[in-house]
VOPAZA-413261 format. One record per residue: z, y, x of N, C-alpha, C, O in turn; residue in three letters. Coordinates in steps of 0.1 Angstrom, whole numbers, padded with zeros to 4 digits, always signed. Layout:
ZYXZYXZYXZYXala/...
//
This chain:
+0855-2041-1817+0846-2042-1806+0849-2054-1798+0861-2058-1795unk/+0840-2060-1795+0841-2074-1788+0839-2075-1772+0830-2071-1765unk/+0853-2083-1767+0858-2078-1757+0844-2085-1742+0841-2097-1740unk/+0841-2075-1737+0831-2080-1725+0837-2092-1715+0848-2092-1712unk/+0827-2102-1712+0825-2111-1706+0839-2110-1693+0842-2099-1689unk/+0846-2121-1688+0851-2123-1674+0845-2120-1669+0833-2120-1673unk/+0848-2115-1651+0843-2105-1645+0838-2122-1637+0847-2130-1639unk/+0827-2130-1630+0821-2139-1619+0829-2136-1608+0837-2144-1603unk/+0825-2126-1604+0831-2119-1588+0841-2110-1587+0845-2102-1595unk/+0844-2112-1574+0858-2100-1573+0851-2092-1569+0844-2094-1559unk/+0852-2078-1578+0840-2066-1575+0852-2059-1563+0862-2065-1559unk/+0848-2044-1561+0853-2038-1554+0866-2034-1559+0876-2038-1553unk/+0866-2026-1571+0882-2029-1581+0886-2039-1576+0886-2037-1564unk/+0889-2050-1577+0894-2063-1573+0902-2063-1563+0914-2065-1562unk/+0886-2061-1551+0895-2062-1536+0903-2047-1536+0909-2046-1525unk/+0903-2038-1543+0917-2028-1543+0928-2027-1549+0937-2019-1550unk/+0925-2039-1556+0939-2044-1568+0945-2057-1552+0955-2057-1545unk/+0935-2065-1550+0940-2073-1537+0950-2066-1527+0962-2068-1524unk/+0943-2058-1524+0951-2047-1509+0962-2042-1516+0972-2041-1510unk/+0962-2037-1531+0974-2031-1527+0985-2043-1530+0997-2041-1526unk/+0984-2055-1536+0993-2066-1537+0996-2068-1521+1008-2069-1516unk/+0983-2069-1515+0988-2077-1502+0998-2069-1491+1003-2075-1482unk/+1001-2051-1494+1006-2041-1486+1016-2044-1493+1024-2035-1491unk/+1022-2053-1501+1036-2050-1506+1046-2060-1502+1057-2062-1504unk/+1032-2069-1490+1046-2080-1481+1047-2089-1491+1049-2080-1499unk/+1047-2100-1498+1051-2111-1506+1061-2102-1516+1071-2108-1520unk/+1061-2092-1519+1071-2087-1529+1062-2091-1542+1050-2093-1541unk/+1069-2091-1555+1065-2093-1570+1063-2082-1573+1074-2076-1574unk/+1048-2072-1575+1050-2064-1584+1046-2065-1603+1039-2073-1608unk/+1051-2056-1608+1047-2054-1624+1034-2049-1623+1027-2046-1614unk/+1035-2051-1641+1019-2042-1644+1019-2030-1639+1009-2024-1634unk/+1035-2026-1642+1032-2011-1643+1034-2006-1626+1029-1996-1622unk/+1041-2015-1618+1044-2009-1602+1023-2010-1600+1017-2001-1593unk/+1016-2020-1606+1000-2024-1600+0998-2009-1605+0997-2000-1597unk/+0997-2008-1617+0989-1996-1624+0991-1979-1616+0983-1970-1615unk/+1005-1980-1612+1008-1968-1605+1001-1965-1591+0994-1956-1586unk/+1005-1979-1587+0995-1982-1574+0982-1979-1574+0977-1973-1565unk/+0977-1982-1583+0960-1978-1581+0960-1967-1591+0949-1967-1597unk/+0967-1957-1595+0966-1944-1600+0963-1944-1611+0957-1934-1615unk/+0967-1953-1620+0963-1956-1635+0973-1955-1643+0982-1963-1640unk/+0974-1948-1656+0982-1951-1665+0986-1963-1673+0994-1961-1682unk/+0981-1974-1672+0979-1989-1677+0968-1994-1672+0958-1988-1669unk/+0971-2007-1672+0958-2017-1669+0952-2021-1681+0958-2027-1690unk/+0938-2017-1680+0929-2025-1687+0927-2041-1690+0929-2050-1681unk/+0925-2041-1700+0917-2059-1703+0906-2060-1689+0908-2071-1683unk/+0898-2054-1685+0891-2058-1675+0898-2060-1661+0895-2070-1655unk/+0908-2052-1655+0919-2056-1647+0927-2066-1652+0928-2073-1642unk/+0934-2071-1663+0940-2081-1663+0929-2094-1659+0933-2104-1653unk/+0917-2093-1664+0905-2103-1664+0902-2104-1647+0900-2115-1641unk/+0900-2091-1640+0900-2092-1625+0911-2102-1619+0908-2111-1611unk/+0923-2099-1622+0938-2104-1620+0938-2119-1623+0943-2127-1615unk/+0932-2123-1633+0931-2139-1638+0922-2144-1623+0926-2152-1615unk/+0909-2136-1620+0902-2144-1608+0905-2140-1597+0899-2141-1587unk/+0916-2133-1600+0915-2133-1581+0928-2148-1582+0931-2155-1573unk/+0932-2148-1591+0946-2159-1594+0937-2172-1591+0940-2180-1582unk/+0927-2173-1600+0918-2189-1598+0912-2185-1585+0905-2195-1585unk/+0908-2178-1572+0904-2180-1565+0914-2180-1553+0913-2177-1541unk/+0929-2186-1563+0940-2186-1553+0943-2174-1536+0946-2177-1525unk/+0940-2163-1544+0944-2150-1536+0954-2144-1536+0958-2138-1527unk/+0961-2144-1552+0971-2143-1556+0978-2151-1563+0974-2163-1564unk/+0990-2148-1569+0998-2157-1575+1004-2148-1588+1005-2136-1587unk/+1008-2155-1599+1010-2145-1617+1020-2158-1622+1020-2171-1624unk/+1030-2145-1624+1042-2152-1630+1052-2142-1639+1056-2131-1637unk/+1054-2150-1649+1063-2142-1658+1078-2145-1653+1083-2156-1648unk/+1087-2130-1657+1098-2125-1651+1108-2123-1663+1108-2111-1667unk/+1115-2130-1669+1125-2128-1682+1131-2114-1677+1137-2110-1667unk/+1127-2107-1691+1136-2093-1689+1144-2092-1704+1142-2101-1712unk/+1154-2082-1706+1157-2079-1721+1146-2069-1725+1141-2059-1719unk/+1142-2074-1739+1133-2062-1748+1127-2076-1763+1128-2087-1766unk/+1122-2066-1766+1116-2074-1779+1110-2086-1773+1114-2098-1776unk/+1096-2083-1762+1093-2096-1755+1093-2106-1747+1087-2116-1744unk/+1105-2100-1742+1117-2111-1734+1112-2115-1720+1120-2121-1713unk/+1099-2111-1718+1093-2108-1701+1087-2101-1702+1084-2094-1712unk/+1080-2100-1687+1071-2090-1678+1061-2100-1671+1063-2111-1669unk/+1048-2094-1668+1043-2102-1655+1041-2096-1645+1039-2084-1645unk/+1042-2104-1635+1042-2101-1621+1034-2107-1611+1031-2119-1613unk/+1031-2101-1603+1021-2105-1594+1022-2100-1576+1023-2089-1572unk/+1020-2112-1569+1018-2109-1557+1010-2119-1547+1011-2131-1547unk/+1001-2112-1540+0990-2117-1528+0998-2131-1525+1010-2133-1523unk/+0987-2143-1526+0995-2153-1516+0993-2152-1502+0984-2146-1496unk/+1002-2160-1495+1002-2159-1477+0994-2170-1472+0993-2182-1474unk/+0989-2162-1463+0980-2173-1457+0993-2183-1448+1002-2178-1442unk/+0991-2199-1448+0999-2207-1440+0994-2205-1427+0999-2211-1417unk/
//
């Protein structure tokens, strides 16, 4: 099945994947601290695709974190601060 279109706008999901990045103070969370957060057992392709635009509309910030395991990181993510 062929994966649906990038999301244009930060829908309402979005701005509640935003809030809860932004309640966590400049801390880095994982997929999995996001996914807990918003009550989900994993993030979807359409949340990681949310996650990419709230990144290009410089709201947030996404970075890989070296851990031990077969893939050798994680990503992470947290709200940027307003200057």
């Amino acid at each position: 099945m062929a994966r649906s279109k990038s999301p244009i706008r930060v829908t309402s999901h979005g701005e509640k994947m935003l809030e809860v990045l932004q309640k966590a103070s400049g801390e880095w969370l994982t997929r999995r601290q996001l996914s807990d957060a918003l009550e989900k057992s994993r993030l979807t392709p359409y949340d990681l695709d949310m996650l990419e635009l709230l990144k290009e509309k410089g709201l947030i910030e996404m970075n890989q974190r070296s851990i031990t395991g077969p893939i050798g990181y994680e990503w992470i993510y947290r709200a940027t601060v307003a200057e």
